[in-house]
C-alpha positions in Angstrom: 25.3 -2.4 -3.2 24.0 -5.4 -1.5 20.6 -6.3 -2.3 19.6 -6.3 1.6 21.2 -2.9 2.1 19.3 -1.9 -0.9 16.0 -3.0 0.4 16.6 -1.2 3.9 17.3 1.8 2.3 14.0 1.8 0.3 12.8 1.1 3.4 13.4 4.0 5.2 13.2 6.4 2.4 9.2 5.4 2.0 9.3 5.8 5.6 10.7 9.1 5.7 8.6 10.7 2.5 5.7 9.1 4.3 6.2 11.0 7.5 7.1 14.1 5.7 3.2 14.0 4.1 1.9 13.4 7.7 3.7 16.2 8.9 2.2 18.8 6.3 -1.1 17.3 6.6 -1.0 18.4 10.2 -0.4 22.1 9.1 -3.0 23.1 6.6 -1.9 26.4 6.5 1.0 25.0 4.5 -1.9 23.3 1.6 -4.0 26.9 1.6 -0.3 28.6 0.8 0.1 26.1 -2.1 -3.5 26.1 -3.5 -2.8 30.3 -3.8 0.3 29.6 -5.5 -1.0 27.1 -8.4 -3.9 29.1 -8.5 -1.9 32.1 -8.6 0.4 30.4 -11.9 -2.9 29.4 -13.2 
């Protein structure tokens, strides 16, 4: 792969998983869910 393609790629990946964390930290219903579930395994 071409070291350019390669870098846009990463690019838009850490975009991505960056505005899939903003999106659940906008629903905080979604981190109470998972705090009962660890705590729940726990």
């Amino acid at each position: 792969m071409h070291p350019q393609a390669r870098r846009i790629l990463g690019a838009l990946a850490a975009a991505g998983a960056l505005g899939g964390v903003f999106l659940l930290y906008t629903r905080p219903e979604f981190w109470v869910l998972m705090a009962n579930q660890v705590w729940a395994c726990l």
